[in-house]
C-alpha positions in Angstrom: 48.4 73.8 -37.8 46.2 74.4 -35.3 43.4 75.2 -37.4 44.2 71.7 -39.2 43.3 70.3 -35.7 40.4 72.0 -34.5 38.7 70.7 -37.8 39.5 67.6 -37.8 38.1 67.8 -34.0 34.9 69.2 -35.5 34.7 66.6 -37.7 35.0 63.9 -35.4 32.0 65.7 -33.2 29.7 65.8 -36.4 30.3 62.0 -37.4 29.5 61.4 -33.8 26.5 63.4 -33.4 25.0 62.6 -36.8 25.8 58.7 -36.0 24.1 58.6 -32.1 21.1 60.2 -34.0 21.0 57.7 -36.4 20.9 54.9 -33.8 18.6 56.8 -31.9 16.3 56.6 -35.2 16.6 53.1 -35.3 16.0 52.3 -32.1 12.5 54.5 -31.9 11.7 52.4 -35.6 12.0 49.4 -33.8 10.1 50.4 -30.4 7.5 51.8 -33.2 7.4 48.5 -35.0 7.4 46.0 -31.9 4.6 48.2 -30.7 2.7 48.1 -33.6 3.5 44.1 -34.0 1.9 44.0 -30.6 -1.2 46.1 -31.1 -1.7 43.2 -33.9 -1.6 40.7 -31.5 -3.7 42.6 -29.0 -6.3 42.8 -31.5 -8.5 39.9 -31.9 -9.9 39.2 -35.6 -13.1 37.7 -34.0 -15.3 38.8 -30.8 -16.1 34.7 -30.9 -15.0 32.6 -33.5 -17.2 31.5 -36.3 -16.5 27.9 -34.8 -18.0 28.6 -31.0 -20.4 30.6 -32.3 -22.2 27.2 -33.1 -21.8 26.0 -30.1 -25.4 26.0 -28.8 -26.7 23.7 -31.6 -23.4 21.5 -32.6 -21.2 21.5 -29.5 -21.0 18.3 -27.6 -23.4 19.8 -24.7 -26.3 20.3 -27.0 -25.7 17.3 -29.2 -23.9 14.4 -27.6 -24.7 15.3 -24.1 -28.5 14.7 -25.0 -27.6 11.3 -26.6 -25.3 10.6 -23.9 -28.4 10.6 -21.7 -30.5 8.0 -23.1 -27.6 5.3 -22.8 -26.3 4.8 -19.2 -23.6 2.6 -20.5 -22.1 5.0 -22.9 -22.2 8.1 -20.3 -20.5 6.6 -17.9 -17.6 5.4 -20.2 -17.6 9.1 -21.4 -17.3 10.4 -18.0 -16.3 8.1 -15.6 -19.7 8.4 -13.7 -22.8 6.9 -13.4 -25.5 9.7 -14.5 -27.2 10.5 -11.4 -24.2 10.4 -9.7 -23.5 12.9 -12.2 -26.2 15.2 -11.4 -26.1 14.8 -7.6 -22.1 16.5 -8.2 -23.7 19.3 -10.2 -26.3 20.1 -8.0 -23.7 20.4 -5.3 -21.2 22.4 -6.8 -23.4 24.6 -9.0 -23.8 27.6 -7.0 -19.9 27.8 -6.8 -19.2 27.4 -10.6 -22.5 29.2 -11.7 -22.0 32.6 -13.9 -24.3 35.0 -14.7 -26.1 35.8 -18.2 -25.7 39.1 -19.9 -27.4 40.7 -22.3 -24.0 39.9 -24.8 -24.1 36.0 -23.8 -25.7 33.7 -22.4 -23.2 32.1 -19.5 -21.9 28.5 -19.7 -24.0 26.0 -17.7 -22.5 24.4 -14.2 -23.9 21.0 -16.3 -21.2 21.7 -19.2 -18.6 23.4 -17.1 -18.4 19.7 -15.1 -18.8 17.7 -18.4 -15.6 19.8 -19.9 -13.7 19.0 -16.6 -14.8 15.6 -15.9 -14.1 14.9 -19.8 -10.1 16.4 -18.9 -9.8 14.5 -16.4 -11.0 11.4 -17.9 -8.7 11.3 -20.4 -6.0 14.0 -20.1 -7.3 15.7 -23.6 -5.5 18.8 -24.6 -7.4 22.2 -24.0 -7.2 22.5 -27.8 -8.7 19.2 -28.1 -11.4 20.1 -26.1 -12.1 23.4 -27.4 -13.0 21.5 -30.7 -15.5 19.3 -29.3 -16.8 21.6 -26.8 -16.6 24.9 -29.3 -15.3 26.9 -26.0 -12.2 29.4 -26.5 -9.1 27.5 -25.2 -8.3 30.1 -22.3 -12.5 30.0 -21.5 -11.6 26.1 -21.0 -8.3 26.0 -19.1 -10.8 28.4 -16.5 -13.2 26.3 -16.0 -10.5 23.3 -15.7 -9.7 25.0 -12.6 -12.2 26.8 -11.4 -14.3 23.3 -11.2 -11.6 21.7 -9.9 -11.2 24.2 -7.0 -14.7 24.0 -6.8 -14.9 20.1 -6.4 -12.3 20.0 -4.0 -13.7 22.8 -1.6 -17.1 21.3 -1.7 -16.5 17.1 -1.6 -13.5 17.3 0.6 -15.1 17.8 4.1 -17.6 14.7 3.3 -15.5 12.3 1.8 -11.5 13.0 2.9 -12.5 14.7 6.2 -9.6 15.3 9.4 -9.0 12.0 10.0 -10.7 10.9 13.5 -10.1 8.3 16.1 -14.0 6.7 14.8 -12.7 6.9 11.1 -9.8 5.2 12.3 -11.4 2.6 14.2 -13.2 2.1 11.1 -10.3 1.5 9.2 -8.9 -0.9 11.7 -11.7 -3.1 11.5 -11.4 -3.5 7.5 -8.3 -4.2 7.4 -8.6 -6.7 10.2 -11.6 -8.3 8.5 -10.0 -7.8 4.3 -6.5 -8.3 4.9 -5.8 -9.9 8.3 -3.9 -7.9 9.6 -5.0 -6.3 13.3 -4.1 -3.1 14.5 -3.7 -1.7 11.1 -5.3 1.7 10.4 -4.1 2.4 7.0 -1.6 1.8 4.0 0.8 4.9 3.3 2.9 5.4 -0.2 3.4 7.8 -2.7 2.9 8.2 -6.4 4.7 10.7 -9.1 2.0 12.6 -11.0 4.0 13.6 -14.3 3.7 17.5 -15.2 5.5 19.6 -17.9 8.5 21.4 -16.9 7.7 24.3 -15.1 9.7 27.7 -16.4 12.3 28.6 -14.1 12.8 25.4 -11.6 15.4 24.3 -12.6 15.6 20.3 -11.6 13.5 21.0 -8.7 10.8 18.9 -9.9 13.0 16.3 -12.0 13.0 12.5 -10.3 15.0 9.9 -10.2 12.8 8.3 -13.1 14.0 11.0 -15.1 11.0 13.2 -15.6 9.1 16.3 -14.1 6.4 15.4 -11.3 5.0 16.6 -8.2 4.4 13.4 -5.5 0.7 12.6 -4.0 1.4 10.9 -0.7 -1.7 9.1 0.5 -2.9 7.3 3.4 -5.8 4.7 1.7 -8.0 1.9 4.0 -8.8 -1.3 3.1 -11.6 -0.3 0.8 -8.8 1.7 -1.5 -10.3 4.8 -0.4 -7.6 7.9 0.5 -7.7 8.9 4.6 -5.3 11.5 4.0 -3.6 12.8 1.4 -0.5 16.0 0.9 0.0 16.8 -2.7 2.7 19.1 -4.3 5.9 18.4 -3.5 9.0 18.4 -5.7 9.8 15.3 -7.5 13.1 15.0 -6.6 12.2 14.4 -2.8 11.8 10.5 -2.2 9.1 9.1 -0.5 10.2 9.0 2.6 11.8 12.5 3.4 8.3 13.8 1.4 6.1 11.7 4.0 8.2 13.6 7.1 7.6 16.7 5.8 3.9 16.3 4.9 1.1 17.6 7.7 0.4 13.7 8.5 3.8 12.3 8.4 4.6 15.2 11.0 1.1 13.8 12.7 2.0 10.3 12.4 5.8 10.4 13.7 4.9 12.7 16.7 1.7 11.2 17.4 -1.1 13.7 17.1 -3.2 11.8 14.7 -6.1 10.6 17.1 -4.9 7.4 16.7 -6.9 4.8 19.3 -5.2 3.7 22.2 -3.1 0.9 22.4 -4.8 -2.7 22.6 -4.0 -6.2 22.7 -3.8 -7.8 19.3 -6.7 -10.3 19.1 -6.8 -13.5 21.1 -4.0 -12.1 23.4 -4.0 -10.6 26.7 -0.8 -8.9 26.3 1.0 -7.0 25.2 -0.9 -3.5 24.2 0.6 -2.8 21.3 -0.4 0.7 19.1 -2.4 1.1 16.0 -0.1 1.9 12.9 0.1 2.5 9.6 1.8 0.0 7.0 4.5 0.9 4.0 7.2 -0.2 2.2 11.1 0.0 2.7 11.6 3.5 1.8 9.9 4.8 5.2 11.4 4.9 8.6 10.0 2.5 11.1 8.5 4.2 13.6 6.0 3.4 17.0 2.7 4.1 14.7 4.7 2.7 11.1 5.7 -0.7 10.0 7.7 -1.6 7.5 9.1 -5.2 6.3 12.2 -6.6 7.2 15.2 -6.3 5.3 15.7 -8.9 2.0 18.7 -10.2 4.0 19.1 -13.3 5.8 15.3 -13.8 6.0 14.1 -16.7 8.4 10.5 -17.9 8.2 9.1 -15.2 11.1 10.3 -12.2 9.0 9.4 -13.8 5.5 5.8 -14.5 7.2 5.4 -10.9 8.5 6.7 -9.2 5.2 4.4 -11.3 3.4 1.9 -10.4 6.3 2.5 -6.6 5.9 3.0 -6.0 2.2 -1.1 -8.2 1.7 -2.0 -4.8 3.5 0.1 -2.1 2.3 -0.6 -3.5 -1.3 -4.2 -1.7 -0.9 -2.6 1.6 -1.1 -1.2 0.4 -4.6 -4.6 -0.6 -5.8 -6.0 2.5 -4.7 -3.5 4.5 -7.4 -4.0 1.8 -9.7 -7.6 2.7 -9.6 -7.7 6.3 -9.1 -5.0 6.4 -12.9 -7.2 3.8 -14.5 -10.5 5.9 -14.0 -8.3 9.7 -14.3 -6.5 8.9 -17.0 -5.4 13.0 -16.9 -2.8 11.9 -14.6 -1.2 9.3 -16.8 0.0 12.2 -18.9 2.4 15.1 -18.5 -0.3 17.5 -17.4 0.3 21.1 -19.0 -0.6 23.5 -16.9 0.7 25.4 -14.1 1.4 23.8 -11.1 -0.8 25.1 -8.5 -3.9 24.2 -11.2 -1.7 21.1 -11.4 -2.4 20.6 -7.8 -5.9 21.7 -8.0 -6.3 19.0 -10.9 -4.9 16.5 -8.5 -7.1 16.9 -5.8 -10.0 16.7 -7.6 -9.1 13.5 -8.7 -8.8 12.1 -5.6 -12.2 13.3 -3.7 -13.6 12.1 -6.9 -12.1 8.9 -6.7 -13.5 8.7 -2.9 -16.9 9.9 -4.3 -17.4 7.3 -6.2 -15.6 4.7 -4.7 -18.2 5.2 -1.9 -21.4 5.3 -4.6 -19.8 2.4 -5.9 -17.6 0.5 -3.4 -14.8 -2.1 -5.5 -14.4 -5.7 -4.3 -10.0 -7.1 -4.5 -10.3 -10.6 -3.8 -6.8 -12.4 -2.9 -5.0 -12.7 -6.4 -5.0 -8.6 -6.1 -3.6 -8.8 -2.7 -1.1 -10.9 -3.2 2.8 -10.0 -3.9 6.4 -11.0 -4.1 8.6 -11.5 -1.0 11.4 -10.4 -3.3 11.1 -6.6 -4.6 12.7 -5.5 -0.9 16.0 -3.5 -1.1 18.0 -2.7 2.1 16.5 -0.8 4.5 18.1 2.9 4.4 17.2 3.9 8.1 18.1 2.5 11.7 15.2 2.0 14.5 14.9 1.9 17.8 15.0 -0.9 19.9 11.5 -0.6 21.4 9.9 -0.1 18.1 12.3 -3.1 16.3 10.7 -4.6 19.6 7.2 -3.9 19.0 7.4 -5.5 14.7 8.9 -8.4 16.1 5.6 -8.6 18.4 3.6 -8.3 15.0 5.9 -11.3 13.6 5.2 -13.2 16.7 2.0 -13.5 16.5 1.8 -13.9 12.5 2.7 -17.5 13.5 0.8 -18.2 16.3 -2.4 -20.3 16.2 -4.5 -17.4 17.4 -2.5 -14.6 14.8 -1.8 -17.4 11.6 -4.0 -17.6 8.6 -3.6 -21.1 7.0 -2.3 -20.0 3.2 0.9 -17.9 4.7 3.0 -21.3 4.9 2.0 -22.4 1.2 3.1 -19.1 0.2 6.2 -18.0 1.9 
């Protein structure tokens, strides 16, 4: 009997044995296939494709680019830039983006490398798209993407969105004294969703309450729709306001360390001194250097003259996005790429936009400043007395003879 056992023991060991070995087979056949499947992959058919290889003679740069050149009209609608404006950006970025020729291939010009970007950002083309025009490899494309981008942002930024300054803000000030009558004004802040494709692994970090995926540009803009300031990359599903608060100017703004000018009487007053400020909508919290308009409830004829006052200057800020996704039409689309070359993309945008804005300044006349009392919802945030104090100054004088502009009565 026992011998009965210890066989059937032995058995049961065999079966075992010869079964782990089998799986043990299996699994090596598999390892030995998936590497093989990748080796496949690794491999590339062509050192360049037949397609690129034609690149010098029938890719956009050599044949277009030329064509491009003898009509102005057409080159700028192709790139969103007059031609020597053009050529003054790649003379100041081409030591940055410039790459060396080898004896394999000769290295992609700083003049295409800025026509491929410029052309992304133009018109929010896919890489694929582009790599058929241009006949560049895909990857070689989303590189240069953001290396120029990089490359535009380090090198324009310090000229043309520099540290805001008390001058810059005096500046400022001025316009929107002289374009928008409103004294005492320094600038127009609100913030815009740039749509991006989901990033892997964030969850609804990035999902807003329009119900898609975007990072926020905040921006300070003057009266000529240029940007002062700007913080770009936060998570979509921040509002404005607690975005703003976070940002390196909201926390100058609110704790006043933004070389703002001292305070000054408003003009054709002796008193009081009242501080230079920012203006924006509802969704921000009033604060001594921030206005915002009165609540849409139980609105008399001083508040609906100050809100009407306030939103003919904070509408600028609104033109100034308007602008900057009319001429970058990349960030009218759900741009898909990572999102640190999503924030690169971004900022080139906008020192591009202040470039050239300031080669060629825009004019708004009144019909684009204009706007509806109406649009306000509740305000979500209590203020102090002093600075409820100091807008009802700004009303004040709104209506006075020295502060009133003759159409505000027609329109309110």
């Amino acid at each position: 009997m026992m011998d009965g056992v210890i066989g059937r023991i032995s058995s049961l060991v065999t079966e075992v044995i010869f079964e782990t070995n089998r799986l043990d087979i299996i699994v090596r056949e598999k390892e030995a296939a998936a590497e093989r499947r990748m080796m496949q992959r690794r491999r590339r058919r062509f050192w360049i494709h037949p397609i690129n290889e034609l690149r010098m003679t029938r890719g956009v740069q050599s044949t277009l680019y030329l064509e491009l050149r003898c009509n102005p009209q057409k080159f700028f609608s192709y790139v969103r830039m007059r031609m020597e404006h053009f050529d003054y950006l790649v003379g100041k970025i081409e030591d940055v983006i410039q790459r060396q020729d080898t004896r394999m291939r000769l290295a992609i010009t700083p003049a295409e490398r800025l026509m491929v970007t410029l052309r992304f950002l133009a018109t929010g083309e896919s890489l694929t798209s582009l790599h058929f025009q241009f006949r560049l490899g895909i990857s070689t494309i989303g590189g240069i993407v953001k290396d120029t981008c990089r490359a535009i942002w380090d090198t324009l930024q310090p000229e043309y969105i520099p540290q805001p300054t008390m001058e810059i803000w005096m500046r400022s000030s001025e316009q929107f004294e002289r374009m928008c009558n409103f004294p005492n004004c320094v600038g127009a802040v609100d913030g815009k969703h740039i749509r991006i494709a989901k990033p892997a692994g964030t969850g609804s970090e990035y999902y807003n309450y329009k119900k898609y995926f975007s990072i926020v540009l905040m921006a300070i803009a003057d009266a000529n729709c240029r940007f002062l300031a700007v913080d770009i990359g936060a998570y979509g599903r921040s509002n404005d306001s607690q975005v703003f608060k976070n940002s390196p100017m909201g926390r100058c703004l609110y704790g006043d360390t933004y070389n703002f000018p001292p305070a000054r009487p408003l003009p054709g007053t002796s008193e009081p001194a009242l501080p230079y400020v920012c203006v924006g909508d509802e969704a921000f919290q009033l604060s001594p250097h921030l206005l915002k308009p009165y609540s849409s409830r139980e609105l008399h004829r001083t508040k609906r003259v100050f809100n009407y006052r306030l939103t003919r200057a904070r509408r600028v800020v609104e033109c100034s996005f308007g602008i900057l996704t009319a001429k970058w039409r990349v960030l009218l689309t759900a741009i898909k790429l990572d999102t640190k070359t999503v924030d690169d993309v971004v900022k080139a945008c906008v020192v591009l936009h202040n470039f050239v804005i300031s080669k060629e300044p825009v004019t708004l006349d009144d019909e684009q400043l204009e706007t509806s009392l109406w649009d306000y919802r509740s305000a979500s945030v209590r203020s102090t007395g002093s600075v409820t104090r100091m807008r009802e100054q700004f009303a004040e004088y709104f209506l006075s003879p020295v502060g009133r502009i003759p159409w505000q009565d027609i329109i309110v």
